[in-house]
C-alpha positions in Angstrom: 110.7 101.9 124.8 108.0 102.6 121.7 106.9 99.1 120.9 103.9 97.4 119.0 101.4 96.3 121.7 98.1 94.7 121.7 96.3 95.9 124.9 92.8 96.0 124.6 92.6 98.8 127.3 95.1 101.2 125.3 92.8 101.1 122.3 89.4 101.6 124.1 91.2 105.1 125.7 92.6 105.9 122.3 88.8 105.5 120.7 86.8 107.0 123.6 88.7 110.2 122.7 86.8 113.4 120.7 88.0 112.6 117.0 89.9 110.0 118.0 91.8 108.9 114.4 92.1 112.3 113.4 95.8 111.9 113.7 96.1 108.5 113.3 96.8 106.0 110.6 93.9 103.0 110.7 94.2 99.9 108.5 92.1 97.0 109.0 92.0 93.4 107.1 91.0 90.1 107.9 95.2 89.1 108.5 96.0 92.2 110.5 94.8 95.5 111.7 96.8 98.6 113.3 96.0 101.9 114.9 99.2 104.5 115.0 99.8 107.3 117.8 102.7 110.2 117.0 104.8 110.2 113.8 108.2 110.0 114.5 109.4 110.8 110.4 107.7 111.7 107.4 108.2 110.0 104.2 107.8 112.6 100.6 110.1 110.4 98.5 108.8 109.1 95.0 108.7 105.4 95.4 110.3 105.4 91.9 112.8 107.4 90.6 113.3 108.7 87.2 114.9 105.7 86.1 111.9 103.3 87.4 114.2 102.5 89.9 113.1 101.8 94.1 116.8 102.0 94.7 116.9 105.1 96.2 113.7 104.6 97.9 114.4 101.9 99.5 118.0 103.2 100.9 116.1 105.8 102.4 113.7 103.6 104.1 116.5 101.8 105.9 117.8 104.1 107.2 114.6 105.9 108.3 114.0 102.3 110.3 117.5 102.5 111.5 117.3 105.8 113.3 113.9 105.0 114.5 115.1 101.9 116.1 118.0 104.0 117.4 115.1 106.2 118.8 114.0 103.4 120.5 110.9 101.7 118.6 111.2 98.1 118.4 110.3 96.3 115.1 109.4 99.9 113.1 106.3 100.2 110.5 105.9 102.3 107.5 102.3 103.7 106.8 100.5 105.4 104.9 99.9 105.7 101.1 101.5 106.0 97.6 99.8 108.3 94.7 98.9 106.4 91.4 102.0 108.2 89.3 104.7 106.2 91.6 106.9 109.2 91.0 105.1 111.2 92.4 106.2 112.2 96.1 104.9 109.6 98.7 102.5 110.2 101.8 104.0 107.6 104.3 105.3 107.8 107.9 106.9 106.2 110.5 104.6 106.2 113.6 105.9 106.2 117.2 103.7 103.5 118.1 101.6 101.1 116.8 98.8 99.1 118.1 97.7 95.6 116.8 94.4 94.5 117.1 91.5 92.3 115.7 89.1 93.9 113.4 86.2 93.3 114.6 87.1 94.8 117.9 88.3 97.8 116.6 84.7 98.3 114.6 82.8 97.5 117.9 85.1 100.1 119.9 84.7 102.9 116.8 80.7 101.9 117.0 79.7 104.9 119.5 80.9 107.2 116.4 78.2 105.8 114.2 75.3 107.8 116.4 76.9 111.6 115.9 75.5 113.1 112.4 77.7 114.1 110.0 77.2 117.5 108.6 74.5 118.1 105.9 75.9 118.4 102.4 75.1 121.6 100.7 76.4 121.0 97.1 77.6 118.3 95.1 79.3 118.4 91.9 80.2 115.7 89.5 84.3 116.2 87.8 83.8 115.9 84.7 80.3 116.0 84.0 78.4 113.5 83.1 78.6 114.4 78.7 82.3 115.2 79.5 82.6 111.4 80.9 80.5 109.8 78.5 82.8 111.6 76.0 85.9 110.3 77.8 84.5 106.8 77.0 83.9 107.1 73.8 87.1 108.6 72.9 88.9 106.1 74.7 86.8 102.9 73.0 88.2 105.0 69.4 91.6 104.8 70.7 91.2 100.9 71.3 89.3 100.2 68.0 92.3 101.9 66.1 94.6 99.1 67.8 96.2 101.9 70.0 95.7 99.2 73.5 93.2 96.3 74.7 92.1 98.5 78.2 92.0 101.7 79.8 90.7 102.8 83.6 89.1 106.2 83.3 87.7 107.6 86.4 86.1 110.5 87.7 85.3 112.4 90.8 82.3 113.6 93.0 82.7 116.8 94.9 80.8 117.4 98.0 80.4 120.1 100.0 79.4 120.8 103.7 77.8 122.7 106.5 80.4 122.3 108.8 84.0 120.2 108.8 83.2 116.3 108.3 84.7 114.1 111.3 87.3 111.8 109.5 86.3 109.3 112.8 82.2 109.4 112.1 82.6 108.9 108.5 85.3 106.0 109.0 83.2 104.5 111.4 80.4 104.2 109.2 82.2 103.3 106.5 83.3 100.3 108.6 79.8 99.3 109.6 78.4 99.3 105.9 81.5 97.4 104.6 82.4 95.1 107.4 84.6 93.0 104.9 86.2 95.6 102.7 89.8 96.7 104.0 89.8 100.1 105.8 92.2 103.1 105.5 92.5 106.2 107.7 95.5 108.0 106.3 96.2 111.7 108.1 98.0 113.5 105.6 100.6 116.7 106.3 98.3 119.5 105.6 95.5 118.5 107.7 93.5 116.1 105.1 92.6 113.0 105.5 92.4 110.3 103.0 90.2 107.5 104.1 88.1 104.8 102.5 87.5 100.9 102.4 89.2 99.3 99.2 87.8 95.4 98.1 91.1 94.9 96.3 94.3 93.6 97.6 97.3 94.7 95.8 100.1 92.9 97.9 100.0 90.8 101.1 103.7 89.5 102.1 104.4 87.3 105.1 108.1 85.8 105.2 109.1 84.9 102.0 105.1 84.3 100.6 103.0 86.7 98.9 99.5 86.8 97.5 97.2 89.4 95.8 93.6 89.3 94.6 92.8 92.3 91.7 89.6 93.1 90.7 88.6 93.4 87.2 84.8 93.6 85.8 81.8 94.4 88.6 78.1 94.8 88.2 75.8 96.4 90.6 74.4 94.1 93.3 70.7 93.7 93.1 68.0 93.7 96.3 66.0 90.4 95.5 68.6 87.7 96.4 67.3 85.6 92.7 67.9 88.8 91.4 71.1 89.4 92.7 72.5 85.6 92.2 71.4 85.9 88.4 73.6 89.4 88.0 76.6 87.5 89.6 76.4 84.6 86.8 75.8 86.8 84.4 79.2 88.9 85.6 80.7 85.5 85.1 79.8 84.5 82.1 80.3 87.7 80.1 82.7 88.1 77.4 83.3 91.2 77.4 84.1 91.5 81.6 86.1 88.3 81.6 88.6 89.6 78.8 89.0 92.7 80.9 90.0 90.5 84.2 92.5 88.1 81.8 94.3 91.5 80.6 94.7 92.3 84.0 96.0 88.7 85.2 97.9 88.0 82.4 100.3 91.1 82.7 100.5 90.6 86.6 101.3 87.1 86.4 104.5 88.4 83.6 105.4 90.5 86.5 105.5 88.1 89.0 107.0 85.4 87.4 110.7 86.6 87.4 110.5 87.3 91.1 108.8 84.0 92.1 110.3 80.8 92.7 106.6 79.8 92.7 103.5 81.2 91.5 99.8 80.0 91.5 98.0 81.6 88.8 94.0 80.5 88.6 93.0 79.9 85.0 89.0 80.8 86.3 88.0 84.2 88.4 85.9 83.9 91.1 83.2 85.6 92.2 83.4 88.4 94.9 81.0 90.7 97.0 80.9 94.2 98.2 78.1 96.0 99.8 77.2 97.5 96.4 79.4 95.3 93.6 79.4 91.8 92.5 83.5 91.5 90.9 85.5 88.8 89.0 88.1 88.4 91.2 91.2 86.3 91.3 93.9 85.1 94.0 97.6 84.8 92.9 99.9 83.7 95.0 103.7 82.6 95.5 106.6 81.9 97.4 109.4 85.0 96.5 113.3 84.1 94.8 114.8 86.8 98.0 112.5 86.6 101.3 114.7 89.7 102.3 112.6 92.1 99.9 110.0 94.0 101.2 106.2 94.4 100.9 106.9 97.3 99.0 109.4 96.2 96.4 106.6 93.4 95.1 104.0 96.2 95.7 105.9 98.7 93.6 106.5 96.0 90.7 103.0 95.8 90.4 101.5 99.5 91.0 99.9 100.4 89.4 97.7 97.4 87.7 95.4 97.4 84.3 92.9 97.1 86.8 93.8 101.0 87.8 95.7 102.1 84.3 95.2 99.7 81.9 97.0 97.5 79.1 99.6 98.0 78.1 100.5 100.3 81.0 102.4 103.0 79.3 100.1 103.6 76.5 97.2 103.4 79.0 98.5 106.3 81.1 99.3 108.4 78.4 95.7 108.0 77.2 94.2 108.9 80.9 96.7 112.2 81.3 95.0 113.1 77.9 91.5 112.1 78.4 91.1 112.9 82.4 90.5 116.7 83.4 92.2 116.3 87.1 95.7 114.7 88.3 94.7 111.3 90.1 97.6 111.9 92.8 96.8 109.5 95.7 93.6 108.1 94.4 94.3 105.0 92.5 97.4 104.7 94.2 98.0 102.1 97.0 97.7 102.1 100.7 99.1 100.3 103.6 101.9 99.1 105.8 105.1 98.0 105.8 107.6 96.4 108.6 111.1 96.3 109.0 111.2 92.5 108.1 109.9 92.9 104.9 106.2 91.8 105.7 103.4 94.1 104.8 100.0 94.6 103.0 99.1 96.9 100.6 95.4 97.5 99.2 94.3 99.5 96.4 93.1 103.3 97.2 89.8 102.8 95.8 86.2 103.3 97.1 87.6 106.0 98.8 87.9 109.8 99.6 89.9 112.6 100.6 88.7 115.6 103.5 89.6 119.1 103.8 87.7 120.6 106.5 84.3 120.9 104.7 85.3 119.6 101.3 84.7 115.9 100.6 86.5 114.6 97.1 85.1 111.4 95.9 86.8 108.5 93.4 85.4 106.0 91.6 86.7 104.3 88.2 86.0 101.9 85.2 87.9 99.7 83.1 87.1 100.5 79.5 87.4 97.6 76.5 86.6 98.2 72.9 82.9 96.3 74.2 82.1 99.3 76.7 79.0 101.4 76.3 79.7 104.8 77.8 76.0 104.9 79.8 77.2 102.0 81.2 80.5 103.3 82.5 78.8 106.1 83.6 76.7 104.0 85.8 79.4 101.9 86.8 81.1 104.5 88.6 77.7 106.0 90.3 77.5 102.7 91.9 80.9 103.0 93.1 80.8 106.0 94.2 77.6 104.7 96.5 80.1 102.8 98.5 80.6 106.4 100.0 77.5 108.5 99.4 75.9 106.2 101.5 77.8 107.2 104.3 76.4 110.2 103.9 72.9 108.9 103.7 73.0 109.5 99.9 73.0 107.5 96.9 
């Protein structure tokens, strides 16, 4: 019988091996953390059909856990990760086995990885460039100052290059280490890539009949001299400009909870959160759902994706980035995570993150635009998240 497990032994084998995630799906949080082995069934379905419907989603779900309990895994898990355009097709599976672990176990075990070099990078290229970008901003502030929406997320990419094929289990493992706290992804993908990163923002955690979710909305780089760094995090708070950007965001997830929730705890203030490279505005919603019997995903699909990742209003916003962005998102932006049979799950945001094709490294980062952004700014903004994974690399 396939089960989960939680045998410390089983995990140390698994990580000793040469590439050892290269197949596997990793996720990693302070709640829960799981390694896969096999993959019993893909899942390419659209989470959404072309009615905005997770009906038919959903029906095939069940019975994809059905026959994989009739297969003989206990308590089945979906994994993997949904593209930004939810109808898009999907890039989930069922595994054959799952492993349950602590986090901080799993880092120490992946920690021998760290000391192999990853190979040199021979080119890098920013998509778009950086006038194309600035231009992106600008056009995008217009759009706003002629009352066409109150936010935007444009984004860009950074393209690297390499000697040789990257290890997806180096790079995650130093990733790891320089963002202990982030949540980490390791997503194999059918044709041989790998999407992989470590995301600061919950999307959806759902345990029972509770869920919670923390989204991230106005950052600013994080400073060496600890004065330093303390005034940029109260200046974050205090600003205008950054804390209307959060409200949009919490104000039209809260109107998409609140018909789902019997109760819902909405801070009126954001807090402030850390990343290796960011200082964010961050704030914690949470609630208790009308039918315990819907999954992770359904509440994860409601609010996928947020202004945080498109903007406000939603529709508008996305029409603006098709127009305005010179490459199809697909999974980055989207959301990443897990799923069980009993509903419970957790589901991050695929940000501070990239995707690997032997040696070809692709690189996301993103910024919320208001009528108040500067376009140097933004541009800036997105170098420092991009850090998160040059510095893997030994870049910046």
């Amino acid at each position: 019988m396939v089960e989960i497990t939680a045998v410390e032994n089983i995990l140390h084998r698994k990580i000793q091996q040469q590439s050892a995630l290269k197949e596997r799906f990793l996720f990693t949080s302070q709640e829960t953390s799981l390694l896969s082995d096999g993959c019993f069934k893909r899942i390419t379905q659209p989470l959404l059909d072309s009615e905005g419907s997770q009906d038919a989603f959903q029906r095939t779900l069940r019975e994809q856990f059905r026959l994989a309990r009739a297969a003989g895994i206990k308590d089945p898990l979906v994994v993997g990760a949904i593209p930004f355009d939810s109808h898009q097709p999907t890039a989930l599976f069922i595994p054959q086995h799952v492993t349950r672990t602590d986090r901080n176990q799993l880092m120490t075990q992946l920690k021998p990885y760290q000391q192999q070099p990853l190979a040199p990078i021979t080119r890098q290229q920013a998509y778009p460039d950086k006038p194309h970008f600035m231009k992106m901003v600008s056009d995008a502030v217009a759009a706003m100052n002629r009352g066409e929406m109150d936010k935007v997320v444009l984004s860009r990419l950074l393209k690297l290059t390499t000697e040789d094929s990257i290890d997806s289990t180096t790079l995650m493992s130093l990733i790891m280490a320089q963002n202990p706290d982030n949540y980490h992804f390791h997503v194999p993908l059918a044709n041989n890539e790998v999407l992989l990163g470590a995301s600061p923002e919950l999307l959806l955690r759902k345990q029972k009949d509770q869920f919670s979710s923390r989204p991230l909305a106005g950052s600013a780089k994080r400073q060496l001299d600890r004065e330093d760094d303390h005034r940029v995090g109260q200046t974050l708070l205090a600003s205008s400009k950054d804390r209307h950007e959060h409200q949009l965001v919490i104000d039209a997830m809260a109107k998409v909870l609140a018909p789902v929730a019997e109760q819902l705890q909405v801070p009126q203030v954001p807090e402030l959160v850390t990343t290796s490279q960011l200082w964010h505005l961050a704030t914690t919603v949470q609630g208790i759902t009308h039918n315990a019997e819907e999954n992770a995903l359904v509440l994860a699909g409601l609010l996928h994706p947020t202004p945080a990742l498109s903007g406000y209003p939603h529709q508008l916003a996305c029409r603006l980035i098709q127009h305005l962005e010179p490459f199809p998102r697909e999974l980055f932006g989207g959301m990443v995570g897990w799923c069980d049979d009993e509903g419970n799950g957790e589901w991050v945001v695929t940000i501070r993150c990239a995707q690997l094709n032997q040696q070809q490294v692709t690189l996301f980062a993103g910024a919320g635009i208001v009528p108040a952004s500067d376009p140097l700014s933004e541009w800036q903004e997105t170098g420092t998240k991009l850090s998160t994974m040059l510095k893997a690399f030994g870049l910046h």
